[in-house]
C-alpha positions, 0 to 999 in steps of 0.5 A, a space after each residue: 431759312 430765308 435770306 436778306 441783302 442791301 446796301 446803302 450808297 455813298 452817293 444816292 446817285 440813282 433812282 428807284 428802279 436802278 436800286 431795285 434792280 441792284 438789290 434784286 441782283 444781290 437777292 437772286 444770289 440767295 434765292 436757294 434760302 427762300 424759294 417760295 417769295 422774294 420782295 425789295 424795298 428802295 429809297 432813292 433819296 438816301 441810296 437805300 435797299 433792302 431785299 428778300 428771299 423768303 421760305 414761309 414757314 409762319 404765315 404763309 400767305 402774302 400776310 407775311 411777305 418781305 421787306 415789310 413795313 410798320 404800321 405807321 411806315 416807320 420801320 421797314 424790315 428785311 428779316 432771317 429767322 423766326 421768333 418763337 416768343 412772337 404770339 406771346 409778345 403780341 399779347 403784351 402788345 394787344 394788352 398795352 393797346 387796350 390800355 390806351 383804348 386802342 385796337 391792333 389791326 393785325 395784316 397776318 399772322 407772322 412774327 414779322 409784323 410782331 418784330 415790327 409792332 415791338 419796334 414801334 411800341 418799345 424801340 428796336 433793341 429793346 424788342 430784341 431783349 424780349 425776344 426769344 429766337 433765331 435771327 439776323 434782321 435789317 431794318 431802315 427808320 424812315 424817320 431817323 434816317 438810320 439803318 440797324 442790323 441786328 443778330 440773335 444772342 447765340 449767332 445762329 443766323 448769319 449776317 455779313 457787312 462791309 464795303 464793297 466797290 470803288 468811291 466814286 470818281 473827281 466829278 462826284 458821279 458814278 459811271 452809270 449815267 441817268 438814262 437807259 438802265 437795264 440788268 446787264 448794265 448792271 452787271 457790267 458797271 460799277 456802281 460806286 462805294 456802297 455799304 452791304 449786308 446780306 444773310 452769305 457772302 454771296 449776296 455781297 459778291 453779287 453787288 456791281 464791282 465787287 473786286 475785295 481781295 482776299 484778308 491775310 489775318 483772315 486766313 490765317 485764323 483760318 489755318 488756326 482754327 480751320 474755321 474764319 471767325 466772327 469778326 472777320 470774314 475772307 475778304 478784306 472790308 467785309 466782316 461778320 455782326 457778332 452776336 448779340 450785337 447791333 450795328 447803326 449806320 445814321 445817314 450816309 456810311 463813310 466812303 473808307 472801309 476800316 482797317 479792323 473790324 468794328 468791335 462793340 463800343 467802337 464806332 467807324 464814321 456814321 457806324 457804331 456797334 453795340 453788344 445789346 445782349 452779353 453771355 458773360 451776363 448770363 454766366 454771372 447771373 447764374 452763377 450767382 444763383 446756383 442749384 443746391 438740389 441735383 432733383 431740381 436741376 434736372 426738372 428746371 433742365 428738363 422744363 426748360 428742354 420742353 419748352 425750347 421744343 414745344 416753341 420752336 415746334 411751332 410751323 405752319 409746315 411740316 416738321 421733322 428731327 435729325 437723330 444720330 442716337 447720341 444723347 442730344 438729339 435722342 432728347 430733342 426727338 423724344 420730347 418732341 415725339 411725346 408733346 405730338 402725341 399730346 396734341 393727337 399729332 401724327 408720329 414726327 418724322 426722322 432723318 439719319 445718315 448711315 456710313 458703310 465703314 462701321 466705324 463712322 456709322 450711328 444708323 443702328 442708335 438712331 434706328 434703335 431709339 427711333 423704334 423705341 420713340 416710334 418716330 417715321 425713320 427714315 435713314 439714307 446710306 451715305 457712300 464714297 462716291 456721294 461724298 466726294 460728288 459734295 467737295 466741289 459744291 463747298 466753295 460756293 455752298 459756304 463762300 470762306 473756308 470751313 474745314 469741319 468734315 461734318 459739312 458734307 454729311 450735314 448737307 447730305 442728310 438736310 438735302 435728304 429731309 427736304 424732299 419731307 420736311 421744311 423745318 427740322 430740329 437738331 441737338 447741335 450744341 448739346 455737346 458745349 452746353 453739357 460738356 460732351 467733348 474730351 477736351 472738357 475733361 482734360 482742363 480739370 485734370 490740367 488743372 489739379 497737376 498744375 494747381 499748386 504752382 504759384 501763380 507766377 510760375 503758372 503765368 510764365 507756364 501759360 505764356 510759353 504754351 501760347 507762343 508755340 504756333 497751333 
């Protein structure tokens, strides 16, 4: 993963070198998500900055360094994630030069450069509707003078924003003075309102004057859902993109902060919101278009799996698999065990996490399909004493509440697979692609004891369910 952070000023009251050094301040609080290159862009005539840490996985020579500009200088991106489309979209794109006998002089090879070639040839979103991937990205148009952040359709990667710091005071100045600026000046000043985004919260803690007091409804979403969900976050005027969605700042962002979160099709000052991609599309489209044939569901099924696995195998590192046994990730790993010895590959490395009380522990599945695939196992044996040496590390590791108890062997395993690998692939999300949970077979039996109630009675049955507190 890499990370990104910025911010735009109410006041651009500052020159170049003050914004880099804010922006690197905010960077170096993400410095855990790119350890291998950092990067920061600035322009001090609109208050504007955006930061990078990167961990190179494609392109890994300075190619591929961030924040990047366009070919022309228009766009400058500051981008979490990877495109796994990208060598096929600069396909179209060579194609379309040709037409117009032209030539792409390509830097690298990274699917950043991609991004930002789509973005000149087709606009931004609709570069983000071919595009398949993970991502959370933040580009700055020299030309429009305007700011997107955007993030992919599932919400895979994180992305934060909001308003940060008091507005500048009756004489319009902030209380850094022009003159000596160093990074403890920094630290100890305010710098005035600002609009900031970044991959944690973290990074927006970071900035000058942070003092966002804790968000009431947010927490109690939080002790409903044991988890804060998009749009709010755990502190007041900072919110979370939701995905699909694309947020655009034209010129300078407004000094007040919203009391509500920004919700697509709404819009606060010079920020708007837009859903650029919608799951109920998708369903609707699908459902339109049903299968009749359980065969060619299952090959449609199991084309689509290898391809998603053959795409996101593609690294300029090594790579590696979580595999617990279940289904979903001994799927993962056998399709992508078998395309390795396709292409001659090595055996794919696999990493597990083992419990000593039996009860919780899944080593002996995944060693058991790791032997059967042929996989280069490895397993590590989580103990009492190594999970509870994690608790203290969650505050800072998630920054808001999170009360899922698969944080702290899922952190375990991923410290465990890095002294391996760079990038591994999981089954997350099987479970709610293919109703694996429980509470997916209990609605259909919910169902046929209470179908034939008349609607009414039904509407008046599901409100009094919802009046009663979680």
């Amino acid at each position: 993963m890499c990370g990104l952070t910025g911010f735009v000023l109410s006041d651009s009251n500052f020159s170049s070198e003050k914004l880099f050094l804010i922006a690197n301040k905010l960077s170096a609080a993400l410095v855990h998500r790119g350890p291998d290159d950092s990067g920061a862009w600035a322009d001090a005539n609109n208050g504007v900055a955006l930061a990078h840490r990167r961990l190179s996985i494609i392109d890994l020579s300075t190619a591929g360094h961030q924040p990047m500009a366009s070919a022309s200088d228009q766009f400058v991106i500051a981008f979490n994630g990877e495109i796994y489309n990208h060598l096929s979209l600069r396909a179209e794109i060579n194609l379309l030069a040709a037409s117009k006998g032209e030539s792409i002089k390509w830097r690298g090879h990274s699917d950043t450069e991609t991004l930002l070639a789509g973005f000149e040839k087709w606009g931004i979103e609709a570069t983000l509707q071919r595009a398949v991937g993970m991502f959370a990205i933040a580009v700055w148009d020299q030309i429009s003078y305007s700011l997107t952040l955007a993030r992919d359709r599932l919400g895979e990667k994180p992305l934060y924003y909001g308003w940060v710091g008091r507005p500048v005071g009756k004489a319009g100045k902030c209380a850094v003075q022009l003159g000596e600026f160093s990074q403890n000046a920094v630290d100890q000043t305010e710098l005035g309102q600002a609009f900031v985004f970044g991959s944690e919260l973290k990074a927006l803690k970071a900035y000058p004057g942070f003092n966002n007091e804790v968000c009431r409804e947010a927490l109690a979403e939080y002790m409903r859902f044991m988890v804060v969900p998009a749009p709010r976050s755990i502190y007041k005027g900072i919110y979370k993109l939701e995905p699909g969605c694309m947020l655009t700042i034209k010129g300078s962002p407004p000094a007040v902060a919203p009391l509500q979160p920004i919700r697509p099709g709404q819009s606060h000052g010079s920020v708007s919101v837009k859903r650029w991609w919608a799951l109920a599309d998708v369903v609707e489209h699908g459902s339109d278009n049903l299968f009749n044939d359980e065969t060619q569901a299952v090959n449609q099924l199991e084309s689509i799996l290898s391809e998603a696995v053959r795409l996101q195998s593609l690294a300029d590192v090594q790579l590696g698999a979580f595999l617990s046994g279940g289904v979903d990730s001994s799927t993962i790993v056998a399709l992508m065990q078998q395309q390795a010895k396709e292409v001659g590959q090595a055996s794919i490395k696999t990493f597990t996490i083992g419990f000593n009380e039996s009860g919780f522990d899944e080593a002996p599945y995944a060693r058991a399909v790791a032997n059967h695939l042929g996989t280069e196992h490895h397993e590590m044996c989580v103990t009492s004493d190594m999970a509870q040496a994690v608790i203290p590390l969650l505050p800072h590791m998630y920054d808001e509440p999170f009360a899922d108890s698969s944080q702290i062997p899922t952190h375990l395993v991923c410290k465990a697979a890095r002294q391996e690998v760079t990038v591994a692939l999981s089954g997350d999300a099987g479970d709610e692609l293919f109703g694996g949970y429980n509470r997916y077979f209990w609605g259909p039996r919910i169902w046929n004891r209470l179908s034939w109630l008349p609607f009414p009675a039904r509407k008046v049955l599901g409100e009094c369910v919802s009046a009663v507190p979680v």
